[in-house]
C-alpha positions as CSV (number, residue, x, y, z in Angstrom):
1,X,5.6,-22.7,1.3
2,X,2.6,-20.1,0.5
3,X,2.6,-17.2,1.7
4,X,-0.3,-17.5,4.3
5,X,2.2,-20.4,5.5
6,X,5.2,-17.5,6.0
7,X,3.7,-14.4,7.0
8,X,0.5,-15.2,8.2
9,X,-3.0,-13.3,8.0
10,X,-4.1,-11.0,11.0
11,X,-2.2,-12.0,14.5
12,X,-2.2,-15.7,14.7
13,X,0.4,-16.7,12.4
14,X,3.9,-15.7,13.1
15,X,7.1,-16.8,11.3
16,X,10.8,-16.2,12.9
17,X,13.5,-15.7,10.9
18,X,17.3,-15.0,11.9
19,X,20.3,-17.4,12.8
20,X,18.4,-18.7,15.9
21,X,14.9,-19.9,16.9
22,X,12.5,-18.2,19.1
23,X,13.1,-20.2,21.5
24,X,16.7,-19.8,22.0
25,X,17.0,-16.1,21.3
26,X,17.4,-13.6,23.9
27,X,16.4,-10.8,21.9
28,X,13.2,-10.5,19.6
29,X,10.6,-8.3,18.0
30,X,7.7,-8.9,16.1
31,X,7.5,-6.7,13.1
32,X,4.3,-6.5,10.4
33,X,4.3,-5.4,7.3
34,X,1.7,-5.7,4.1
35,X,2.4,-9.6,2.9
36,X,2.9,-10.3,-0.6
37,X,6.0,-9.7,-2.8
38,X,6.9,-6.6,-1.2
39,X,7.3,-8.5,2.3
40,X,9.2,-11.3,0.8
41,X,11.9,-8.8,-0.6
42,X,12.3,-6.6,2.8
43,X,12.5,-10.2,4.2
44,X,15.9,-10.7,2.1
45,X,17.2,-7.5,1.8
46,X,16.5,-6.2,5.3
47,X,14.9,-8.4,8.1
48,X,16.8,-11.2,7.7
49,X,20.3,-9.1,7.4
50,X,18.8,-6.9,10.6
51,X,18.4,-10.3,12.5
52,X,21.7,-11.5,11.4
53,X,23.5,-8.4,12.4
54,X,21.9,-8.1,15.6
55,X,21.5,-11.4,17.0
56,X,17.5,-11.3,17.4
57,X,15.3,-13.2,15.9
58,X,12.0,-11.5,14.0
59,X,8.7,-12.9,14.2
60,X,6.6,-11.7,10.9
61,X,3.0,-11.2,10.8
62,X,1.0,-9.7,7.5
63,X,-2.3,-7.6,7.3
64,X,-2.8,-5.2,4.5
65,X,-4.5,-2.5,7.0
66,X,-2.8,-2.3,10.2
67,X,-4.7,0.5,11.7
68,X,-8.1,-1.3,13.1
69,X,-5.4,-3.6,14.8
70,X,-2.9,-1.0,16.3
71,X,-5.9,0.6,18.0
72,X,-7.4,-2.7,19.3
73,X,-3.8,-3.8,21.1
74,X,-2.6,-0.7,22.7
75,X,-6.5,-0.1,23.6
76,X,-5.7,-3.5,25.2
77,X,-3.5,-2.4,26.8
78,X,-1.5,-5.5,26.1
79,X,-0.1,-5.1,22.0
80,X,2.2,-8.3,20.8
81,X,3.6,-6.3,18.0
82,X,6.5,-4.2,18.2
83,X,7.3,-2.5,14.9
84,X,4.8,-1.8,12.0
85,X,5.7,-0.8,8.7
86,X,2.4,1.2,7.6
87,X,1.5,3.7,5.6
88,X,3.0,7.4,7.2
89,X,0.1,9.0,7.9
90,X,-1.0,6.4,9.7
91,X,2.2,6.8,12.4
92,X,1.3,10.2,13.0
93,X,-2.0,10.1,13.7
94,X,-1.1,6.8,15.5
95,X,1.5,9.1,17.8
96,X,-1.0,11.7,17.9
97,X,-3.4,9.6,19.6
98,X,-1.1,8.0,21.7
99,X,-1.0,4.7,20.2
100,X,2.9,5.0,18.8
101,X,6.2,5.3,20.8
102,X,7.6,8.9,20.7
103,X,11.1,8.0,19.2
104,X,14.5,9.0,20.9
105,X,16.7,9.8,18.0
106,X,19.7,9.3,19.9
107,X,19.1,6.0,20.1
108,X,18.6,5.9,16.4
109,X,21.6,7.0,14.6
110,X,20.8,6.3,11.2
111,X,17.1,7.4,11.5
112,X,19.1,10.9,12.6
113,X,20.9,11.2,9.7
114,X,18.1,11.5,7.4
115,X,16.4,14.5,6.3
116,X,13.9,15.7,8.8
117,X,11.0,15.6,5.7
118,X,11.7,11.8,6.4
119,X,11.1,11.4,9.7
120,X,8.9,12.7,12.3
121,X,9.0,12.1,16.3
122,X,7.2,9.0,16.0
123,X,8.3,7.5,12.5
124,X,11.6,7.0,10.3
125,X,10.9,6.9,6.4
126,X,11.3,2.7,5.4
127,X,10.5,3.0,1.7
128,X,9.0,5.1,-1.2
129,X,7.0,5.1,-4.2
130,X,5.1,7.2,-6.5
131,X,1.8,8.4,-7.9
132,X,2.9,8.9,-11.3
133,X,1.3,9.9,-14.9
134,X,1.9,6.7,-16.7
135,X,0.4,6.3,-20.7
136,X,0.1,3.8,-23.4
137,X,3.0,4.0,-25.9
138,X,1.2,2.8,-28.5
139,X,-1.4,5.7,-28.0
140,X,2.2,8.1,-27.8
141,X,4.6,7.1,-29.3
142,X,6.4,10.4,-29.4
143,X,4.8,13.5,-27.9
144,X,3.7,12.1,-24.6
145,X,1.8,13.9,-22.2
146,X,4.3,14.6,-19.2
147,X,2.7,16.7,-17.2
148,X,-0.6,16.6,-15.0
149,X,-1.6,20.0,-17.2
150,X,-1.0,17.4,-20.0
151,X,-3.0,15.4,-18.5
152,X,-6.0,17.5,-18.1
153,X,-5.8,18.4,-21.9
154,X,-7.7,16.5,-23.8
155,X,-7.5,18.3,-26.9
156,X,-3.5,18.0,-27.5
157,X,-4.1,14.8,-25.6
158,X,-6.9,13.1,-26.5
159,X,-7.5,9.4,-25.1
160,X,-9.1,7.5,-22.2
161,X,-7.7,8.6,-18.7
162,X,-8.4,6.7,-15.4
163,X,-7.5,8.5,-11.7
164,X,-7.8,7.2,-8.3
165,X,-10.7,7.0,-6.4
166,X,-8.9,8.7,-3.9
167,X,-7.9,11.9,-3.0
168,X,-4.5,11.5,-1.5
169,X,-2.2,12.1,-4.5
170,X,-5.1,13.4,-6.8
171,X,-5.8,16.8,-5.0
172,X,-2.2,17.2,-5.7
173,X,-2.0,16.4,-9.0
174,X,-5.2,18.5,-9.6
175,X,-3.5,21.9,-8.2
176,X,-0.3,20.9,-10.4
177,X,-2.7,21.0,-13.3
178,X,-3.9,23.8,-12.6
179,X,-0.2,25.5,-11.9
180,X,0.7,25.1,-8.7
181,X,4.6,24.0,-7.9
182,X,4.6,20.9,-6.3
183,X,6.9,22.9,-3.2
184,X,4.1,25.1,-3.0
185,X,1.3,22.6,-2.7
186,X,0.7,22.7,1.0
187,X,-1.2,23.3,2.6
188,X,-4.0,22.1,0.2
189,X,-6.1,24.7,-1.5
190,X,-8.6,21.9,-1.7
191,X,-11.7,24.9,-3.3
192,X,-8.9,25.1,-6.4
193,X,-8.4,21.2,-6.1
194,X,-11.4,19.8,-6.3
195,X,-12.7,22.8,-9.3
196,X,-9.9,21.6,-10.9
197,X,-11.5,18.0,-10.7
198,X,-14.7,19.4,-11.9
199,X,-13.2,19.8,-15.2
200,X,-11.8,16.4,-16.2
201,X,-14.2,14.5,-14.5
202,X,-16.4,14.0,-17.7
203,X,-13.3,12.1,-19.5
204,X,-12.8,9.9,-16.7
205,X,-13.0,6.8,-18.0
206,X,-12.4,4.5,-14.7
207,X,-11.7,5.9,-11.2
208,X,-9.7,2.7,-10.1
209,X,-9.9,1.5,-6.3
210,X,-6.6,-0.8,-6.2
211,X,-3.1,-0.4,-7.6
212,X,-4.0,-4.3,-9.8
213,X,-6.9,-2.7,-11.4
214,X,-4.6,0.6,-12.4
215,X,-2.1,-2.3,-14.0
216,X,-4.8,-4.0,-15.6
217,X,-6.2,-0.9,-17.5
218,X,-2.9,-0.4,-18.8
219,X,-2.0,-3.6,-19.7
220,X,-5.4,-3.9,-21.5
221,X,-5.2,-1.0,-23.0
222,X,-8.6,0.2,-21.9
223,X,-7.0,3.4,-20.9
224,X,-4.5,5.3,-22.6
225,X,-3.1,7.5,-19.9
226,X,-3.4,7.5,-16.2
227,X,-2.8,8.5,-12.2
228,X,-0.9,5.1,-11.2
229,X,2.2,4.1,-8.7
230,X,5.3,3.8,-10.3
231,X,6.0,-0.1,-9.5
232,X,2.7,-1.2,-10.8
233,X,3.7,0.0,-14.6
234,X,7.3,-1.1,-14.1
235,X,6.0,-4.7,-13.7
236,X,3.3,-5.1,-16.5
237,X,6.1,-2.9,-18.9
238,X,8.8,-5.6,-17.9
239,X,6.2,-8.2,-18.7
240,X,6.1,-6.5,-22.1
241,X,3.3,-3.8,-22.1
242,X,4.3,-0.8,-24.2
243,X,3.7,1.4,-21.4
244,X,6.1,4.2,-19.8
245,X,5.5,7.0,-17.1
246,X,7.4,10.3,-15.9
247,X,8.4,11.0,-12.2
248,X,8.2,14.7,-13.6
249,X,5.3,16.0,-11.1
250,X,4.7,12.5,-9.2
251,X,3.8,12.3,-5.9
252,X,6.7,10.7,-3.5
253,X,4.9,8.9,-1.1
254,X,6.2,6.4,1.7
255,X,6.0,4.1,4.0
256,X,7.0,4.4,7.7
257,X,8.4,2.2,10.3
258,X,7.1,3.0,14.0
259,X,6.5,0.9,17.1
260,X,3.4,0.4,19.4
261,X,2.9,1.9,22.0
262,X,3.8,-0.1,25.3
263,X,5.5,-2.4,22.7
264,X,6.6,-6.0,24.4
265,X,10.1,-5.4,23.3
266,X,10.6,-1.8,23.6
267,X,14.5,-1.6,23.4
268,X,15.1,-4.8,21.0
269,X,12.5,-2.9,18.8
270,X,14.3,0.6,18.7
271,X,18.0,-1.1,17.9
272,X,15.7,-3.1,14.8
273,X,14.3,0.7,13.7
274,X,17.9,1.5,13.6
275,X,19.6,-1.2,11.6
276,X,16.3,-1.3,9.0
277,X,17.3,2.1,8.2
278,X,20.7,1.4,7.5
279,X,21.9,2.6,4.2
280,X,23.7,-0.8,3.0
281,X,20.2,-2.8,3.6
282,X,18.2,0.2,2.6
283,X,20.2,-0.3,-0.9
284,X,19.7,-3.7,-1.1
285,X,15.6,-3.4,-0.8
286,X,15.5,-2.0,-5.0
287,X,17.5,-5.3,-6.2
288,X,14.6,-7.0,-5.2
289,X,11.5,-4.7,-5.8
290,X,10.2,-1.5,-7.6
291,X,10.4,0.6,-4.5
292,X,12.7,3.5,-3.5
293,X,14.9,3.5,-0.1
294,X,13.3,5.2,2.6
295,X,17.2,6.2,3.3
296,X,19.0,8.4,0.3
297,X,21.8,7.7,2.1
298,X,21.3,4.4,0.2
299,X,22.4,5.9,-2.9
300,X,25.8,7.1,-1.8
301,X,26.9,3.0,-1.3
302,X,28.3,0.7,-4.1
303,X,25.2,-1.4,-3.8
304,X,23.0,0.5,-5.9
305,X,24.0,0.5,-9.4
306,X,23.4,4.3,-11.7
307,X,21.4,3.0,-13.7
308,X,19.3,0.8,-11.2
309,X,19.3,4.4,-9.1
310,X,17.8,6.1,-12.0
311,X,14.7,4.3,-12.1
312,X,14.2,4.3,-8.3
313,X,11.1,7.5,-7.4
314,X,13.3,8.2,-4.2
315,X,16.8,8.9,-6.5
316,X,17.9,12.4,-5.5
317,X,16.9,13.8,-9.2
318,X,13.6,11.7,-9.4
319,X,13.0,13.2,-6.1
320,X,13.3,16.9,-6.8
321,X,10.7,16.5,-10.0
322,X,8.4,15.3,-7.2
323,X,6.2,16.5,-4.7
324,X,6.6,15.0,-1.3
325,X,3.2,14.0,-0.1
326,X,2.7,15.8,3.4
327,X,1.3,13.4,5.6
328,X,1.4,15.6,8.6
329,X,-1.1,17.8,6.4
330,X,-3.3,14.7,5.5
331,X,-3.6,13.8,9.0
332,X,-5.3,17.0,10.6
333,X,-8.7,17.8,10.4
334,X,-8.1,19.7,6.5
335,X,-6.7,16.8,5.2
336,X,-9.6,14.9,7.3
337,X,-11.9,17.2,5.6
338,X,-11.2,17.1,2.5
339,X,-11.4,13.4,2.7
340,X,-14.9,13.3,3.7
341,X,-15.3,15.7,0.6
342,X,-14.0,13.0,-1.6
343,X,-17.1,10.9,-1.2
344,X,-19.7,13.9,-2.0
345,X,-17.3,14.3,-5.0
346,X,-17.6,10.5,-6.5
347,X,-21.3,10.7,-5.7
348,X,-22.3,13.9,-8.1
C-alpha cells in the first residue's frame, strides 16, 4: 500500500485504524499529521495503541502545511478534522485567532504533568527535534567545531558551511555565536542577530530550503559543516556518511498537538490529546524514528533504553545544552517582524 493509498493528500483521503471500523465505532476523531515516515511510525507507536486503548477508531489524513486548511474549515464554520499535529507556533497563533480549542487541562492529565515550557492553553508538546551544528568527519576528524562561535570561525575552522534559509533557529544560533546563552536568548535581539549574519554570510556556501537538501550536502560532501535537524544526519550517518553533530547549543524545537476549533468530535478528541501524550506511547515513538518525546516523562519508563535515550534531542541532558525555541515569541508581531526581515536579508 503507498502512502497516498494510507494517509491520503489534502482532505479527501482518510484511512481508519483501530480494532473496529468506522462504521461500527461509537467514538472517533480524525487526526492529521505531515505523511511520510514520520506518520507511519506515530501510526505504530501511538495512534494505533491510542485507538486500542480507547476504543475509537482514528481516521488519518496527511498534508505537509496544515495552516491554509485550519483557516479554511473553522472559517467554514464546519471543520472535519479534530486533532492536528503541526508545527507549535502554528497552535498558538491558531488559538490566538480563534481557530484552536482553548484546552481544559483537567481533562488532560498527562498533558498537566508536563512542564509548562511544553504546553500552552491551546497545545500539549507531541514530539521534538533539533537544529543542530552537524560537520563532515572527514573534514574533522578530531577537533570539530562544536559550537555556533565555532562555527562562525572560519580561520580555526576553515571549510564550506550551508545554513537555513530561514530564520527560525538561525537568529538564534547567530546570537549564540556572538555570546549569547541560549536561556538568555529571548526575546530576540534580532539588530545583534542579523549583524551577526552579516559576518558569515560571505562563506555561505548553500542556504538550503528543505531538511533533504541539508542531507544531501552532507552526504555529498559539498559542505563540510552546517545548521541541520538532528534526524536528517542520523539517517545519511546510519546509511554510512562519516558525518556527526553536537546537541551542544541546538535549537529544541517541536511539534504540537491541538484541535480545531468547533471540532466534530470535541470530547473523543480531548481523551485522544490525552492518551497521545502518554509517557509509555510517547517512549515508544524513538524505537521507530529519530525524534524526541514530546513527554520527558517518557524517559522515566523501561521502554526507552540509555543508550537509545542518549541520542534522543529531547533526553533531559541533551535538553539543557539546548535552547528551547520560543514559539510564543515567534508568533507576535517581533518574531512576525523579523520574518519579513529575513527576505530583505537573502536579497542583499
Amino acid at each position: 500500500m503507498t502512502m497516498k493509498q494510507k494517509f491520503g493528500l489534502g482532505c479527501a483521503l482518510l484511512g481508519a485504524i483501530g480494532l473496529t471500523s468506522a462504521a461500527d465505532a461509537a467514538e472517533q476523531i480524525t487526526f492529521v499529521s505531515q505523511g511520510g515516515a514520520y506518520q507511519q511510525a506515530q501510526t505504530v507507536a501511538i495512534l494505533d495503541p491510542s485507538a486500542k486503548k480507547l476504543g475509537i477508531t482514528i481516521n488519518q489524513d496527511s498534508i505537509p502545511d496544515a495552516w491554509p486548511a485550519i483557516k479554511t474549515q473553522v472559517g467554514s464554520g464546519k471543520p472535519i478534522w479534530d486533532v492536528v499535529d503541526t508545527p507549535t507556533g502554528n497552535c498558538l497563533r491558531g488559538g490566538e485567532q480563534g481557530l484552536m480549542e482553548k484546552l481544559d487541562f483537567s481533562k488532560i492529565p498527562n498533558g498537566a504533568a508536563m512542564p509548562e515550557a511544553y504546553r500552552s492553553p491551546y497545545s500539549v508538546s507531541y514530539e521534538f527535534y533539533s537544529s543542530v551544528l552537524a560537520y563532515s568527519q572527514k573534514k574533522f576528524p578530531k577537533d570539530a567545531p562544536n559550537s555556533w562561535a565555532d562555527f562562525w570561525d572560519v580561520k580555526k575552522f576553515p571549510g564550506r558551511r550551508a545554513l537555513r534559509n530561514h530564520p527560525f533557529a538561525t537568529l538564534e544560533a547567530a546570537l549564540m555565536a556572538d555570546g549569547v546563552a541560549p536561556d538568555k536568548l529571548y526575546p530576540l535581539d534580532v539588530d545583534r542577530a542579523f549583524k551577526k549574519l552579516e559576518e558569515i554570510k560571505p562563506h555561505i556556501t548553500v542556504w538550503w530550503t528543505s531538511g533533504a537538501q541539508s542531507a544531501q550536502l552532507l552526504n555529498d560532501g559539498e559542505v563540510d559543516m552546517e545548521m541541520a535537524w538532528n534526524g536528517r544526519v542520523s539517517a545519511v550517518a546510519k546509511e554510512g556518511a562519516k558525518v556527526s553533530f553536537t546537541y551542544n547549543q541546538g535549537i529544541l524545537q517541536s511539534t504540537s498537538l491541538c484541535i480545531l476549533k468547533g471540532a466534530p468530535n470535541l470530547a473523543t478528541a480531548i481523551k485522544f490529546l490525552n492518551e497521545a501524550v502518554d509517557p509509555v506511547h510517547q517512549a515508544n515513538l524513538p524505537l521507530h524514528i529519530d525524534y524526541g518525546p514530546g513527554n520527558p516523562k517518557a524517559f522515566e519508563t523501561s521502554v526507552i533504553k540509555p543508550e537509545r535515550a542518549a541520542q534522543l534531542p529531547s533526553e533531559p541532558a541533551n535538553a539543557a545544552k539546548q535552547a528551547l525555541m520560543s514559539y510564543a515569541w515567534w508568533s507576535s508581531p517581533a518574531g512576525e517582524a523579523a520574518e519579513k526581515r529575513w527576505a530583505s536579508f537573502m536579497q542583499k
